[in-house]
N, C-alpha and C positions, 0 to 999 in steps of 0.2 A: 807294350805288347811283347819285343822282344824279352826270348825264354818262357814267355806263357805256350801250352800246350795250345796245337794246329787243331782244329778238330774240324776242317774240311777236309775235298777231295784235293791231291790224290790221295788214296787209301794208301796208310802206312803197308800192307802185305803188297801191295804191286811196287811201291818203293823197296821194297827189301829185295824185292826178285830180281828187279832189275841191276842191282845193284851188284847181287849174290852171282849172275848169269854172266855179268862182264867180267868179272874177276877170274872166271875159268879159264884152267889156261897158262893164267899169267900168278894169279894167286895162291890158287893150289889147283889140283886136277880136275877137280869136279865139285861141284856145290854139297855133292851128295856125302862129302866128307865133313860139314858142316855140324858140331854135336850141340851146339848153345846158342841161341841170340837173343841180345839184351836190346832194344830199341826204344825211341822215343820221336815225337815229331813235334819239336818247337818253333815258335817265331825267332829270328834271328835279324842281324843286320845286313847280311848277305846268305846268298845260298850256300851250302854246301852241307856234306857230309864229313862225320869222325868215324871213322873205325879202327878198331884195334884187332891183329889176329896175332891168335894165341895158338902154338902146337902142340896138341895133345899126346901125351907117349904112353 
């Protein structure tokens, strides 16, 4: 199963929120600065997240 696609709850869009909501702040100013997101939601060995940010000019 690990790397196979999740396709129960939670809903990938309220994992993204929350995710996007704690970063403010400390990551950049506001979510609302956000222009792109690429996502997915796999089985894994452990939990966690990767993300990458990128500044747009």
């Amino acid at each position: 199963m690990v790397g196979q696609y999740k396709v129960t709850k939670p809903d990938i869009d309220n994992l993204i929120k929350t995710v996007l909501d704690a970063c403010n702040g400390h990551v950049w100013k506001d979510d609302n600065q956000i222009t792109e997101i690429t996502s997915s939601k796999r089985y894994g060995l452990e939990p966690k997240i990767i993300m990458r940010v990128e500044e747009v000019i």
